[in-house]
C-alpha positions as CSV (number, residue, x, y, z in Angstrom):
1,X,85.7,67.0,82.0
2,X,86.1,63.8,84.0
3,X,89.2,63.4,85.5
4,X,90.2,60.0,83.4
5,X,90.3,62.3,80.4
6,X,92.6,64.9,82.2
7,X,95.0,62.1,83.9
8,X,95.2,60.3,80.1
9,X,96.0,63.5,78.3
10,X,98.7,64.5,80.9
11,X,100.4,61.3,80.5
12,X,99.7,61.1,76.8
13,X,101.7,64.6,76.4
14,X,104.3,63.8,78.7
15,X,105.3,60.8,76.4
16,X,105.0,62.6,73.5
17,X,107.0,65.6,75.1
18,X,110.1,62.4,75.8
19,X,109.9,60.7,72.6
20,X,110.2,63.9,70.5
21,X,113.2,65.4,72.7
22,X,114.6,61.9,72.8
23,X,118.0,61.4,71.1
24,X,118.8,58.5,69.2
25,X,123.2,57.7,69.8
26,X,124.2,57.3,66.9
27,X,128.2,58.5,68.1
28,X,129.6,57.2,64.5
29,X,128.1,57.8,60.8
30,X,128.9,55.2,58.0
31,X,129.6,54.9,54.1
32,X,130.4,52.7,52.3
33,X,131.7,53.0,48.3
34,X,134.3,51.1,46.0
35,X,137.0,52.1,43.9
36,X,138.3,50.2,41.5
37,X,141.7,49.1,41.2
38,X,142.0,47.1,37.8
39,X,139.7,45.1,35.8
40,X,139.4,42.3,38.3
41,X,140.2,44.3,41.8
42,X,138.5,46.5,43.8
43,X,138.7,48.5,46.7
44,X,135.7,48.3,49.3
45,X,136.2,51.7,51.6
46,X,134.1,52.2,54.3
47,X,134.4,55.5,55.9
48,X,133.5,56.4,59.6
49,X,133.0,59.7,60.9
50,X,132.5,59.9,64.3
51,X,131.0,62.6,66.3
52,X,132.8,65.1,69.4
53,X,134.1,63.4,71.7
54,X,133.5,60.0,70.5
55,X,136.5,57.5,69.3
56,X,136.5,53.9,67.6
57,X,139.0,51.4,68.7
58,X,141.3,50.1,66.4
59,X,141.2,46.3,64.5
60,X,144.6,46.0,66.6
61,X,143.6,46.6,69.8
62,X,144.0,44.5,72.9
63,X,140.8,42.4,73.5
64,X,141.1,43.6,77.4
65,X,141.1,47.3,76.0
66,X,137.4,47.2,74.5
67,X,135.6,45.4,71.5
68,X,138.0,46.1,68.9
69,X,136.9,46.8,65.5
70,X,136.3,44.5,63.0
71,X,134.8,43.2,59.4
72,X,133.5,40.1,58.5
73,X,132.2,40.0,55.2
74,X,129.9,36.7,53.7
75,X,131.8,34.7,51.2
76,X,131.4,34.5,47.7
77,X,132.2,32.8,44.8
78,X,132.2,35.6,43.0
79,X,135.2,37.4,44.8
80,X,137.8,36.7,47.0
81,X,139.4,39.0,49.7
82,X,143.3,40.0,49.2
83,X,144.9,40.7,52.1
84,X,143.8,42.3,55.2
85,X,141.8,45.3,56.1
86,X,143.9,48.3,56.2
87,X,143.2,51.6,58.2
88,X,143.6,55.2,57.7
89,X,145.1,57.4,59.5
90,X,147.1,55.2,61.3
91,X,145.5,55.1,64.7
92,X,146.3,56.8,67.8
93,X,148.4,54.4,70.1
94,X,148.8,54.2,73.8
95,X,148.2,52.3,77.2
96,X,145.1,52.8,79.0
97,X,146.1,52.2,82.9
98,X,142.3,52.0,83.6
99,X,142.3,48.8,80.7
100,X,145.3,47.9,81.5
101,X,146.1,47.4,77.9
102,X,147.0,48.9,75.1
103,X,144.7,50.7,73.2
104,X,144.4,52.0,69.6
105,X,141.3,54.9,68.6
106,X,140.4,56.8,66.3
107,X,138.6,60.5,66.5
108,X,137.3,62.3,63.9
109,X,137.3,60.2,60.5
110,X,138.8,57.1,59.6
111,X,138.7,55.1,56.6
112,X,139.2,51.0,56.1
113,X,139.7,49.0,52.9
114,X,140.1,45.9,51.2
115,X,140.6,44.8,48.5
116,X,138.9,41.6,46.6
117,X,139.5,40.4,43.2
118,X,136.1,39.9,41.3
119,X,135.9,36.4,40.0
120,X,132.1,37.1,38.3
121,X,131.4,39.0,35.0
122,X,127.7,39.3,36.9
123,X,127.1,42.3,39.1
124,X,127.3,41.1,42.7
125,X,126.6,42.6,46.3
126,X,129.1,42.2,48.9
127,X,127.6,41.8,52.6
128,X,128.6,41.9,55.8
129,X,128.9,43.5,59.2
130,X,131.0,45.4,61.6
């Protein structure tokens, strides 16, 4: 066999051998689902369960503590947003001395919701991003 050959299929099984042991971080899982509060409000939830010893930070947190957590969504004419996002359970508070500030997480599951008042008889998507 010429050597080429032999060099190629070692290297050729060596990547294969990384890409299938290779593990894709994924350290939270999302859904997302409504329930509906009246005829013209709903409740967007979006539920995150996040793996061992992983945490999210809170919306609250301070800036110098980590990204904190937030939700944009794309506006519509065919709802509008009422109030604020809320989140559930409350969040674990303290301050971080390595931060320097004061830090909110969560471990486990948490859940976040708002709620929008439908202005369209038309079904409609609602979009936007963490």
């Amino acid at each position: 066999m010429n050597k080429k050959v032999i060099v190629l299929t070692l290297i050729a099984l060596i990547f294969a051998n990384f890409s299938s042991t290779a593990q894709i971080l994924e350290p939270a899982k999302w859904k997302f689902y409504i329930k509906t509060k009246s005829a013209d409000e709903v409740k967007l939830v979006a539920q995150a369960t996040m793996n061992e010893d992983w945490y999210l930070y809170g919306q609250y947190s301070e800036p110098a503590g980590g990204t904190p957590l937030s939700f944009e969504y794309e506006a519509s004419d065919k709802y509008s947003k009422i109030g604020k996002v809320l989140e559930w359970p409350k969040p674990k508070k303290e301050y971080d001395d390595i931060m320097m500030a004061n830090i909110q997480t969560f471990k486990g599951k948490a859940y976040f919701t708002q709620v929008i008042k439908v202005k369209s008889q038309d079904d409609f998507t609602v979009s936007g991003f963490l």
